[in-house]
C-alpha positions in Angstrom: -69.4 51.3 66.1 -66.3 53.0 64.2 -64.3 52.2 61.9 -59.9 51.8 61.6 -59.2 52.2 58.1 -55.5 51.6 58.7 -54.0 49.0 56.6 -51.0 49.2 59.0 -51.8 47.3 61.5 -52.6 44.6 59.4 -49.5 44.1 57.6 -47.9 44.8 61.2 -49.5 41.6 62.2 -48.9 39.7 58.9 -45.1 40.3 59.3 -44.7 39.2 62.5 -45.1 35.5 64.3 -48.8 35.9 63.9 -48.3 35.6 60.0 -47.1 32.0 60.5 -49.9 31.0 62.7 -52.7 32.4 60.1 -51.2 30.4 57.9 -51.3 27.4 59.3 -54.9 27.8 60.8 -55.9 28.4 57.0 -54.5 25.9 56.0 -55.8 23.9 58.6 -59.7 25.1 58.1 -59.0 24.6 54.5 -58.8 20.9 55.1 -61.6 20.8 57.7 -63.9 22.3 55.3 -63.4 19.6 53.1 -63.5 17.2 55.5 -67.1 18.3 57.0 -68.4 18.0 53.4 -66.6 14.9 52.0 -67.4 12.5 55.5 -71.0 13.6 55.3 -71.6 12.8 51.8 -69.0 9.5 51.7 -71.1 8.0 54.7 -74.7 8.8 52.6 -72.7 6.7 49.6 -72.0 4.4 51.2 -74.8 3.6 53.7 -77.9 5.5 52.5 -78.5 6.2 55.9 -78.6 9.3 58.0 -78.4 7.2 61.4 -75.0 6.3 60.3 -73.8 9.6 59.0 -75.1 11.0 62.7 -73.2 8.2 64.3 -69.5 9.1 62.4 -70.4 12.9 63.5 -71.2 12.1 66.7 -68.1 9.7 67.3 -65.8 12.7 66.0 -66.9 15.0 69.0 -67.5 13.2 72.0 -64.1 12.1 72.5 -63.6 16.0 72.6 -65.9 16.3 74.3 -64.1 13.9 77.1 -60.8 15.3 76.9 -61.6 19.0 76.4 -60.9 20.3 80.3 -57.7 18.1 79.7 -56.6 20.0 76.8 -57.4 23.5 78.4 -55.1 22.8 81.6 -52.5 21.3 79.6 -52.5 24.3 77.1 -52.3 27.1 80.0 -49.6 24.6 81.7 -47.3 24.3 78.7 -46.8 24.8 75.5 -49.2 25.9 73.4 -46.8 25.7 70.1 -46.4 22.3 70.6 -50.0 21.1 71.5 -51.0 21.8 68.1 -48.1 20.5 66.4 -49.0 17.1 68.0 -53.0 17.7 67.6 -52.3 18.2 63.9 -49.9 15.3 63.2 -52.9 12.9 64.9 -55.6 14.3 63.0 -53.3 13.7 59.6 -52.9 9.9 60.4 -56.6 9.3 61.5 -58.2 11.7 58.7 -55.4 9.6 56.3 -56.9 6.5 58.0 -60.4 6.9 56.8 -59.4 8.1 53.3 -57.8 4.8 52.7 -60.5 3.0 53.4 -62.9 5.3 51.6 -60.4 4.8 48.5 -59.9 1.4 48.6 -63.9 1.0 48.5 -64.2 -1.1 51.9 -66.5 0.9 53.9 -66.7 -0.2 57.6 -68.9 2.0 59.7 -67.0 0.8 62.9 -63.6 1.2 61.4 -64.7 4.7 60.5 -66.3 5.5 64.0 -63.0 4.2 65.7 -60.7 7.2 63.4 -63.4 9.8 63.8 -62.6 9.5 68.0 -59.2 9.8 67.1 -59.6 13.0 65.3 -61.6 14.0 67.7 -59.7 13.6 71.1 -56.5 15.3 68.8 -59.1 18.3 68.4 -59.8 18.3 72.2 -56.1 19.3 72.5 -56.3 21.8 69.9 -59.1 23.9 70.4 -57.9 25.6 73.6 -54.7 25.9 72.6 -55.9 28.0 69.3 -57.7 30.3 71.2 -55.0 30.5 74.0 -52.2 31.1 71.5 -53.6 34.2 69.9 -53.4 37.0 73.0 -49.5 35.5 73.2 -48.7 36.6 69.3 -50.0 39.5 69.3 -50.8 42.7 71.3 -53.7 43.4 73.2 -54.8 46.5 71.0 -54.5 44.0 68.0 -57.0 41.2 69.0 -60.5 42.0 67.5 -58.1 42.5 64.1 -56.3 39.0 64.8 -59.5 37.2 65.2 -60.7 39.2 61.9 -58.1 38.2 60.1 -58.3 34.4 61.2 -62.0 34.9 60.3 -61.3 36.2 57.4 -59.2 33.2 56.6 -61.0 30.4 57.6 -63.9 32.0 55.5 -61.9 32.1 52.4 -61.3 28.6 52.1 -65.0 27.8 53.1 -66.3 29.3 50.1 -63.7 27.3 47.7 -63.6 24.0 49.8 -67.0 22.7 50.1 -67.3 22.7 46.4 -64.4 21.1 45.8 -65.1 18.4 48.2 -68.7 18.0 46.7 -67.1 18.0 43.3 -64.4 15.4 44.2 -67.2 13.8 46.1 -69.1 13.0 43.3 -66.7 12.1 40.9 -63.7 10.9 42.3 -65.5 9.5 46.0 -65.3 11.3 49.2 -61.8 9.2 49.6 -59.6 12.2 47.8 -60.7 15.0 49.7 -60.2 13.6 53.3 -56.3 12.1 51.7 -56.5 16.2 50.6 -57.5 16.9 54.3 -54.8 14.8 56.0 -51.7 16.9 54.2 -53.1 19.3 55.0 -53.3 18.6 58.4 -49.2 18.2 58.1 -48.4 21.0 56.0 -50.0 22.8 59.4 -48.2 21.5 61.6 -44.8 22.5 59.7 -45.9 25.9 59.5 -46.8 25.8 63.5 -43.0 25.0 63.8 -42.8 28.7 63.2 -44.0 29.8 65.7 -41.7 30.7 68.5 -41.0 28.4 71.6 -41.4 30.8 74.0 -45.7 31.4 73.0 -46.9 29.9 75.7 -48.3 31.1 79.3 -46.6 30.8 82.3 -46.0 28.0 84.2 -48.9 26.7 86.5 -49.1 24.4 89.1 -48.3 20.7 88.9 -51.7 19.3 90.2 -53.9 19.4 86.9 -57.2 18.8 89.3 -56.4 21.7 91.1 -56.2 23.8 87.7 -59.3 22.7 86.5 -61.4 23.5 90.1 -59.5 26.6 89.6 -60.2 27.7 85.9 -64.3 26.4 87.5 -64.2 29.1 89.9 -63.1 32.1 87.3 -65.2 30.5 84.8 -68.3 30.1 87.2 -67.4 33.6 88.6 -68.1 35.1 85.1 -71.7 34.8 84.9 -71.8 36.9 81.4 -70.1 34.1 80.6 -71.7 31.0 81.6 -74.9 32.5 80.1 -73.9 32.9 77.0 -72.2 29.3 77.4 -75.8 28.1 77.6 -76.9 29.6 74.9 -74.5 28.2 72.8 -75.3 24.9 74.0 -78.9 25.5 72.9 -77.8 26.7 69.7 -75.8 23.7 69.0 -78.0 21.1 70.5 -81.2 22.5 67.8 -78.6 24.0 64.9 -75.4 21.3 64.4 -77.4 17.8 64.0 -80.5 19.5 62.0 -77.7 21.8 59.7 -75.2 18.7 59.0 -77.3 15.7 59.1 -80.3 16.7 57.7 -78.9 19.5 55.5 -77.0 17.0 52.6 -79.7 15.0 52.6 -82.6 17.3 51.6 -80.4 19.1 49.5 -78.8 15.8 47.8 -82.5 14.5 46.9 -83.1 17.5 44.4 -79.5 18.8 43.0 -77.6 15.5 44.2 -73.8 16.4 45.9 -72.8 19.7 44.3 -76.3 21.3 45.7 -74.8 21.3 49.2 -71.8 22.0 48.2 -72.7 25.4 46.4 -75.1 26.0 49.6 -71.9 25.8 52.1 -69.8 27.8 49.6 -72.2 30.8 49.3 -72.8 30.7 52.8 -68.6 31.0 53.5 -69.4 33.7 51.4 -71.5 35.5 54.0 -69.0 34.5 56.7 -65.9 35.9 54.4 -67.4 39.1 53.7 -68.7 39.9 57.5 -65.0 39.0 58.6 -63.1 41.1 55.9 -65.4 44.0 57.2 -64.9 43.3 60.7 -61.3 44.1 60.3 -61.8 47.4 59.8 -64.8 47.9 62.2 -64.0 48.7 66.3 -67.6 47.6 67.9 -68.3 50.0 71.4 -70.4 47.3 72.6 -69.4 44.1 71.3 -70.4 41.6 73.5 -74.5 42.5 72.5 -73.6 43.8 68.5 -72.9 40.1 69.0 -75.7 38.6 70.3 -78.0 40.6 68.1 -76.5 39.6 64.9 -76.6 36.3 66.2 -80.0 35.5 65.8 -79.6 35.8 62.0 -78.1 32.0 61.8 -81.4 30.4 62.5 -82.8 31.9 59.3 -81.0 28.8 57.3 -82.6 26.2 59.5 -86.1 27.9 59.1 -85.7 27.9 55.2 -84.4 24.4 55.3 -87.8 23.6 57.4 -90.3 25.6 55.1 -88.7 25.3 51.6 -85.6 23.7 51.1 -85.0 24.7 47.7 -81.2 24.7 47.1 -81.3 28.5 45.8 -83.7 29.6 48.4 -81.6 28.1 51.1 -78.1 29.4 49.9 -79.7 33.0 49.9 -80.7 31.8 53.8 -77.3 30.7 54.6 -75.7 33.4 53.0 -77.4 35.7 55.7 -76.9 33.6 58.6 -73.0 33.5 57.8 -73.3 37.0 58.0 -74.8 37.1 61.6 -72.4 33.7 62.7 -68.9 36.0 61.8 -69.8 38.8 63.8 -71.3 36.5 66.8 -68.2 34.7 66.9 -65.7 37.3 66.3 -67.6 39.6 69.2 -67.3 36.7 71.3 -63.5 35.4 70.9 -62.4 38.8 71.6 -64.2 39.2 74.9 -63.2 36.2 76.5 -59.2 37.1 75.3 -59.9 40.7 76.8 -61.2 40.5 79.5 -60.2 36.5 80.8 -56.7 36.4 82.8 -54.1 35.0 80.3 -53.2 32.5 83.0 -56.5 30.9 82.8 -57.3 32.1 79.1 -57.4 28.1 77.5 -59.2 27.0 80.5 -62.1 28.9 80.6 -62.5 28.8 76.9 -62.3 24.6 77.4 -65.2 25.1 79.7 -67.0 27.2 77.2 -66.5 25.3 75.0 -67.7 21.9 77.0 -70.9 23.6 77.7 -71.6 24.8 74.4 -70.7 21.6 72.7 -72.1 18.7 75.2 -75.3 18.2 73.4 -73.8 18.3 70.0 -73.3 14.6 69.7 -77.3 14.1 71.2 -78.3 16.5 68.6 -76.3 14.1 66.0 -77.9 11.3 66.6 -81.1 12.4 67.2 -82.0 13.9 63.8 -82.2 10.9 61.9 -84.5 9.1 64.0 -86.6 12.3 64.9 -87.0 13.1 61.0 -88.0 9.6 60.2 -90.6 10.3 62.7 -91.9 13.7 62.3 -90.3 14.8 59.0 -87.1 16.5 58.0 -88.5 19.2 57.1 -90.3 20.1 60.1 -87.7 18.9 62.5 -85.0 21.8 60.9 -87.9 24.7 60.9 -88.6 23.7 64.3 -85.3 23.9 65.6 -84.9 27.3 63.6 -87.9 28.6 66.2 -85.4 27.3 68.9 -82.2 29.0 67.8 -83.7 32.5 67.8 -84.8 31.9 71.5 -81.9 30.9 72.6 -79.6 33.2 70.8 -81.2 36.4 72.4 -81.2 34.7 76.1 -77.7 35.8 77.2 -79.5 39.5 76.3 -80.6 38.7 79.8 -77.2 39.4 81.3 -76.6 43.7 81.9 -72.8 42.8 81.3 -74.2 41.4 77.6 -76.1 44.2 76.8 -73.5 46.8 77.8 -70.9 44.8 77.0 
């Protein structure tokens, strides 16, 4: 590992179309944070009940889930500029949807279920295109720095927007964060509007089955890849439905909204201060500096599972943000090196397909699974998990001398 103390670069970047785009995606995340807080804890008003809260979640990602391998094709077949100006202006009216009903105090689990796959098919169209975008703003030299930077972002507005949300949350109702969520959903999109027309890759063929088998055969060809695919999945399948669902709930029962709050703030802590280093770090080996500091997110779930103390936990999650920055940071760049550009939003859609398709289990299994064995044991369980399955792609050579 060295290190690039050059500020230049960075104000290079900052300058240029890439400035626009990092300012959208921040203020994007900034919204999204919110969002992640103020749904969890609205539902728990509202119901009391984690099943429904695992349900919402759930409902937000497998329409993604669905239309994921759509959104990849479409985002290395046209423009990537204007998939996420559409994507955002979606998620503004079906984000703005929910808040109005939140507001207006008539709480309607199906109502809310039927906005949250809204959001969540817009996503589907977004995700690729973010991570396809970035190798067309800014040179190849320059992308472990982008992806810093972005990181570095995102991070920011984590450690600010979860207590805000929880604040608003508990005073206001979980109603004026998601209305703060949908503008900012616009204000994104007019700052996308920046970018220049002509970020997109080049023109594909007009079949989109034929994309997707072939964007299957690169991705399947890559089996550094579809390992650590699988391990994501793992992670996600033990980590997301034990992290959200159970989280605000053991937290809430001894320092009420603001407890998880502070938790997710001091753990975007962790994640801002790993990003703002990675900036000026160059890792030799990246792909398994990754993997190793990507066991340290499970620590979280197995304080959660043993103590669940607010202050012990935030300590937990400050570490495991640490680890998550430089897993994900490792990992974005590899796939934008070494991937053909052509198929760059294609192979991270199936990426991200595997990684994600047992999110929406893991969702809705954590209610009924605590009421049966105990929250507490369920998340230090699962903590056991993620560390096993974070150091399985360890078992690729191209990982560990990547």
């Amino acid at each position: 590992m060295t290190t690039d103390l050059s500020a230049t670069g960075v104000r290079r970047l900052l300058r240029g179309r890439f400035g626009w785009f990092l300012a959208g995606r921040t203020i994007d995340m900034f919204g999204s944070s919110m969002t992640t807080v103020a749904l969890s804890l609205a539902v728990l008003q509202a119901s009391g009940q984690a099943t429904d809260l695992g349900v919402v979640l759930a409902a937000n990602i497998v329409p993604m889930l669905a239309l994921l391998l759509v959104g990849g094709a479409l985002a290395d077949r046209t423009s990537r500029r204007l998939l996420l100006i559409a994507a955002n202006t979606v998620s503004a009216a079906a984000i703005g949807g929910v808040a109005v009903i939140l507001l207006t105090g008539r709480y309607h689990l199906t109502v809310i279920v039927v906005l949250s796959l809204v959001a969540g098919a817009a996503s589907a169209f977004a995700s690729p295109a973010l991570r396809g975008i970035v190798p067309d703003l800014v040179a190849g030299g320059d992308l472990q720095r982008a992806n810093a930077l972005l990181a570095s972002s995102g991070h920011a507005v984590r450690i600010i927007a979860p207590t805000v949300a929880g604040l608003l949350t508990a005073t206001a109702g979980g109603g004026w964060a998601l209305a703060v969520d949908a503008g900012s959903y616009l204000l994104a999109a007019a700052l996308f509007l920046r970018l220049p027309a002509g970020s997109r890759a080049p023109a594909a063929a007009p079949a989109l089955g034929r994309e997707l088998l072939a964007g299957w055969r690169i991705f399947r060809s890559m089996r550094w890849v579809v390992l650590t695919s699988v391990s994501f999945a793992v992670i996600n399948a033990v980590n997301v439905g034990p992290w959200n669902v159970l989280g605000p709930m053991l937290v809430s029962q001894q320092s009420g909204p603001l407890g998880w709050g502070a938790v997710l703030s001091i753990r975007a802590a962790g994640l801002l201060l790993m990003s703002v280093v990675a900036v000026r770090l160059v890792f030799r080996r990246p792909l398994r500096t990754g993997r190793l500091f990507g066991v340290l997110p499970a620590i979280p779930l197995l304080a959660l599972g043993f103590s669940g103390e607010p202050w012990i936990l935030a300590a937990a999650a400050f570490a495991g943000g640490l680890g998550f920055t430089i897993s994900a940071i490792t990992w974005d760049t590899a796939l934008q090196a070494r991937v053909p550009r052509e198929a760059l939003s294609r192979v991270s859609a199936f990426d991200d397909l595997l990684s994600f398709i047992a999110i929406p289990l893991s969702q809705l299994a954590a209610g009924p699974l605590a009421a049966a064995l105990g929250a507490g044991r369920v998340a230090g369980l699962a903590g056991v998990a993620y560390l096993g399955a974070a150091l399985l792609p360890l078992l690729s050579r191209e990982v560990r001398q990547g």
